[in-house]
C-alpha positions in Angstrom: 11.8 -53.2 39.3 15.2 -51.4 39.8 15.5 -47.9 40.2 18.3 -48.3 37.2 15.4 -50.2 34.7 12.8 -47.5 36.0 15.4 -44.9 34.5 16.1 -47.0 31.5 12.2 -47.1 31.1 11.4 -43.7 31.5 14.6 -42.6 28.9 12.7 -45.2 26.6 9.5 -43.1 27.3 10.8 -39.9 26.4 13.4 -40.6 23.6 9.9 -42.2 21.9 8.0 -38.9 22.7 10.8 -37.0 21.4 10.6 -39.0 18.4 6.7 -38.6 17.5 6.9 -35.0 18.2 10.0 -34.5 15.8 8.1 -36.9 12.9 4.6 -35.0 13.7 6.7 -31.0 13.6 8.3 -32.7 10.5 4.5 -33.8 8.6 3.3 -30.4 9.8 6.3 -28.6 8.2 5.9 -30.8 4.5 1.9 -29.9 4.9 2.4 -25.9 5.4 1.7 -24.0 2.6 2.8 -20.3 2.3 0.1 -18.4 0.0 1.4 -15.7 -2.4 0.3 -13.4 -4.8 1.1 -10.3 -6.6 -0.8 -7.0 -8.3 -1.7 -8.3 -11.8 0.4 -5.0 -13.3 1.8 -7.4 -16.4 0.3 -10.2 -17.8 -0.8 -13.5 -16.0 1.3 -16.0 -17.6 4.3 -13.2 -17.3 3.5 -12.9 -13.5 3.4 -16.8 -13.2 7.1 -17.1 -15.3 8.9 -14.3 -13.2 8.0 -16.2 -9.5 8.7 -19.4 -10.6 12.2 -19.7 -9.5 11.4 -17.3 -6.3 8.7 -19.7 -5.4 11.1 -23.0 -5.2 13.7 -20.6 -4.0 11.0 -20.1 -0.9 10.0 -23.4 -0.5 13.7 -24.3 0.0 14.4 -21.3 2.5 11.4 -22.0 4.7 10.4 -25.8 4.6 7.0 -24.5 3.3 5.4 -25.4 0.1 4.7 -21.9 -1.9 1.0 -21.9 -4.0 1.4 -18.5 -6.2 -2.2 -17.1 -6.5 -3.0 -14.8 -9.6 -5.7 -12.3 -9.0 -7.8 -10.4 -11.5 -7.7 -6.8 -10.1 -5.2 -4.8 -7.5 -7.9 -4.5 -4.7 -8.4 -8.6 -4.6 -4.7 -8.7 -3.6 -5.4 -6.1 -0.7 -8.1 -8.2 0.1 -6.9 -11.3 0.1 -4.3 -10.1 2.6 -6.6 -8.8 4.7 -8.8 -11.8 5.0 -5.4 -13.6 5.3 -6.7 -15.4 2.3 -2.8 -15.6 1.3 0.4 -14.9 3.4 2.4 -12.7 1.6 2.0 -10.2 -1.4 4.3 -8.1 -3.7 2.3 -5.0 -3.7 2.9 -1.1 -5.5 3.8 1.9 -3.2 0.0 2.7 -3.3 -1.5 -1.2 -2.9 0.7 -1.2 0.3 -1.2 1.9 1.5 -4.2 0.8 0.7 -3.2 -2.6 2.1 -2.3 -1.0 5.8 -5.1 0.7 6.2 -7.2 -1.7 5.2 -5.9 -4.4 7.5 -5.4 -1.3 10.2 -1.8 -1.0 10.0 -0.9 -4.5 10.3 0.2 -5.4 7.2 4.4 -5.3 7.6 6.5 -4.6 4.2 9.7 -6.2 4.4 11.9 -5.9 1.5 11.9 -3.9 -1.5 14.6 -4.2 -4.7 17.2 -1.3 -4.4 15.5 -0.3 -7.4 12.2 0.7 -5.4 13.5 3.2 -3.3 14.4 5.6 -6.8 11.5 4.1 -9.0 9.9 6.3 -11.3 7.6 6.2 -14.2 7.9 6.7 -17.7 5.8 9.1 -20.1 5.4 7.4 -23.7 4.2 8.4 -27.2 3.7 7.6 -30.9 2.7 11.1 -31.8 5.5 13.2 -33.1 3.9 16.6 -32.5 4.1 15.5 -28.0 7.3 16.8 -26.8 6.8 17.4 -23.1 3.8 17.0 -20.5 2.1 20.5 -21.6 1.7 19.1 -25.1 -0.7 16.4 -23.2 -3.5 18.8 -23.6 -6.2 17.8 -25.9 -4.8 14.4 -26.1 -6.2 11.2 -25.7 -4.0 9.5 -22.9 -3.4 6.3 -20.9 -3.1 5.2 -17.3 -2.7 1.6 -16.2 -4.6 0.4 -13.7 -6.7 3.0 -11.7 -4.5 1.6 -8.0 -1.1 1.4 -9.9 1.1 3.5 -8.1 3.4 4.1 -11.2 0.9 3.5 -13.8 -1.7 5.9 -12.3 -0.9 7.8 -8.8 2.4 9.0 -8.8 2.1 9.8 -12.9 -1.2 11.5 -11.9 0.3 13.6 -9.3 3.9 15.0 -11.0 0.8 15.6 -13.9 -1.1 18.0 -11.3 2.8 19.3 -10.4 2.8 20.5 -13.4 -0.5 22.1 -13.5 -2.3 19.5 -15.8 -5.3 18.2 -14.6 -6.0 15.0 -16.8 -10.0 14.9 -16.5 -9.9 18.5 -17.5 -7.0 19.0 -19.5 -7.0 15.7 -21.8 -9.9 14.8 -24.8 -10.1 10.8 -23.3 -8.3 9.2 -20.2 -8.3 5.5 -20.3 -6.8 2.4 -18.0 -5.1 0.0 -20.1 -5.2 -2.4 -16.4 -1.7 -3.0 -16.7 2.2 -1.8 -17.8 2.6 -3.3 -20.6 -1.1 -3.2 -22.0 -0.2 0.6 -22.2 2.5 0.6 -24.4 0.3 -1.8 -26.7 -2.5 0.9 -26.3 -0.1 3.6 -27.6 1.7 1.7 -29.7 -1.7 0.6 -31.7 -2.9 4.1 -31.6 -5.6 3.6 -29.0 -4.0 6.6 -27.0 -1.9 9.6 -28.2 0.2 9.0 -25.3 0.6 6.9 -22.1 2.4 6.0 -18.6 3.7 3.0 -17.0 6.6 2.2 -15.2 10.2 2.5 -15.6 11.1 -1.1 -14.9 8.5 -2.8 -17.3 9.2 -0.5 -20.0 13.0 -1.1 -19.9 12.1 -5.0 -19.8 9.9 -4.3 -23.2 12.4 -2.7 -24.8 15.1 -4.9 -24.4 13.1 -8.1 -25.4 12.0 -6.1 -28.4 8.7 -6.0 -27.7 8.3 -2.4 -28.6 9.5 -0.5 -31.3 11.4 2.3 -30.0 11.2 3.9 -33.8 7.8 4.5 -33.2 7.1 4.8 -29.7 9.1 7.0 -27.2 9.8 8.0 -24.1 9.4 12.3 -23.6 9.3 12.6 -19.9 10.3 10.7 -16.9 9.0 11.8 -13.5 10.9 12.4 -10.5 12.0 9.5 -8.1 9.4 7.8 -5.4 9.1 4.7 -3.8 7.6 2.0 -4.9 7.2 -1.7 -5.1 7.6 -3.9 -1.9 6.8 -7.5 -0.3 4.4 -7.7 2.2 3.5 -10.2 5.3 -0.1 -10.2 6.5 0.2 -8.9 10.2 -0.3 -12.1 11.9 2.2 -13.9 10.5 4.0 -16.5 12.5 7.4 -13.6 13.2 9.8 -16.6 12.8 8.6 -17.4 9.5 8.6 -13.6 8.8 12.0 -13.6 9.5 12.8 -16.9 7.6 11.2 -15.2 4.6 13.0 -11.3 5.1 16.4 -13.4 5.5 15.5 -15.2 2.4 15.1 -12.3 0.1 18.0 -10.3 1.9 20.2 -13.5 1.2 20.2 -13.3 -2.8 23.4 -13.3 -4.0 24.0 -11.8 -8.2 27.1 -13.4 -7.6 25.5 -17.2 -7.0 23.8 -18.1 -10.5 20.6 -19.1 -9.0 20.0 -16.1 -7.1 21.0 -14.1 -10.1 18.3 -15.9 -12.5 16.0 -15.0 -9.5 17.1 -11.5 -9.3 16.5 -10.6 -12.6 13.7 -12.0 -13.2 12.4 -10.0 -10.4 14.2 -6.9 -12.2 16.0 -6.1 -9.0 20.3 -5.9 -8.3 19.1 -6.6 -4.8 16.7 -7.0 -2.1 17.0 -4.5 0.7 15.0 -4.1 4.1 12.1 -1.6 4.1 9.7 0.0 6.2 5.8 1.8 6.0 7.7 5.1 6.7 9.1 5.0 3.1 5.2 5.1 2.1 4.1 7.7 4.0 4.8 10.6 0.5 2.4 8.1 -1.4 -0.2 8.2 1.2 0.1 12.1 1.1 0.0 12.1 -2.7 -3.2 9.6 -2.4 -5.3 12.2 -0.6 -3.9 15.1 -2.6 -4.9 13.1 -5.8 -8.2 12.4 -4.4 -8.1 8.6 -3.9 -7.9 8.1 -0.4 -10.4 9.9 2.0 
């Protein structure tokens, strides 16, 4: 054989190889599936309806196919991260916490909407004689879920600000488990008064879902952080970057992206970082929740 055929063989050889490794990468890419979930602070189906469009969105972004997982309580999403049970989660201020120190710091938040770095909660009422937070006392009042950050830390902590100690200071506390099973608690007179967060009670009100005749905002609390998606630590860091490109990429101006966006309640997705957690960590231990 020629040395020019041996060539011509060999180019064969690897142009084949080249080809099976490309088609198997290819198969591997179609069979990779990016596992996601989220803190169950609104309803199931309502959790399933806002991701739809984020999840294709995804798939499209990273070659992946996206499985959204709905869980029953905030601590199976920390868990589930940290027994990398799903890849990426959209977690409160406080899940995050809990989340990092639960996988030892290796959980990595890597966007937040704009709207997260100024979120706050919303104090709400049915009861014309509540006015302001010292009126809480004596009242029967509700939290969301016990690991909400604006359904039950952060209200629980401007509470203590302002010298009201909820066990103490109210007839009946209650968890309504989520945002908008709050408002239906105060709204039904199950509670004289409530909190939940800004965001879902803006969303309520503007699909009518709450009669602002009857029940009311009287206090907002000061501004926190909030609200973020996380990566397990672990994470392949190209797809991590795939997926932080992805979010930081949605455009209001392109129509898809702006269906996305709102849904998701959010002008934008910006980067983030666990520094801009460390005030809920602090407030976690002041409030008692965190040893």
């Amino acid at each position: 054989m020629t040395l020019s055929a041996t060539r011509r063989l060999a180019l064969k050889g690897a142009l084949a190889c080249a080809f099976a490794s490309a088609f198997a990468s290819s198969a591997l890419a179609a069979d990779a599936v990016l596992r996601v979930s989220a803190i169950p602070d609104e309803a199931p189906t309502e959790l399933q309806r806002k991701f739809a469009p984020l999840g294709k969105y995804l798939e499209a972004q990273t070659g992946m196919k996206v499985v959204f997982t709905p869980v029953s309580d905030y601590a199976a999403v920390v868990e589930s991260l940290a027994t990398k049970k799903i890849d990426l989660a959209w977690l409160g201020g406080f899940t995050f916490v809990q989340a990092k120190i639960r996988t030892n710091g290796t959980a990595i938040p890597i966007v937040q909407r704009a709207e997260d770095a100024v979120f706050t909660s919303r104090f709400i009422t049915a009861d014309p004689t509540i006015k302001a937070l010292a009126d809480l006392k004596g009242k029967t009042f509700a939290f969301g879920a016990p690991s909400s950050t604006s359904g039950s830390l952060m209200p629980r902590f401007f509470l203590q600000q302002a010298g009201l100690n909820p066990e103490k200071d109210f007839k009946n506390v209650a968890f309504s488990g989520a945002h908008d099973a709050t408002v239906a608690f105060v709204a039904a007179g199950k509670a004289e008064a409530g909190v939940l967060n800004a965001s879902v009670w803006d969303k309520l009100v503007e699909q009518k879902k709450v009669d602002t005749d009857k029940v009311r905002v009287f206090a907002t609390t000061p501004p926190y952080f909030d609200y973020n998606w996380t990566v397990r630590g672990d994470l392949d860091p190209a797809l991590v970057k795939k997926l932080t490109d992805a979010f930081l990429k949605l455009d209001p101006a392109n129509p898809e992206h702006k269906e996305i966006l709102g849904l998701q309640r959010a002008a934008k997705f910006i980067p983030t970082k666990k520094e801009n957690y460390e005030g809920i960590e602090k407030a976690a231990h002041s409030a008692g929740l965190l040893k």
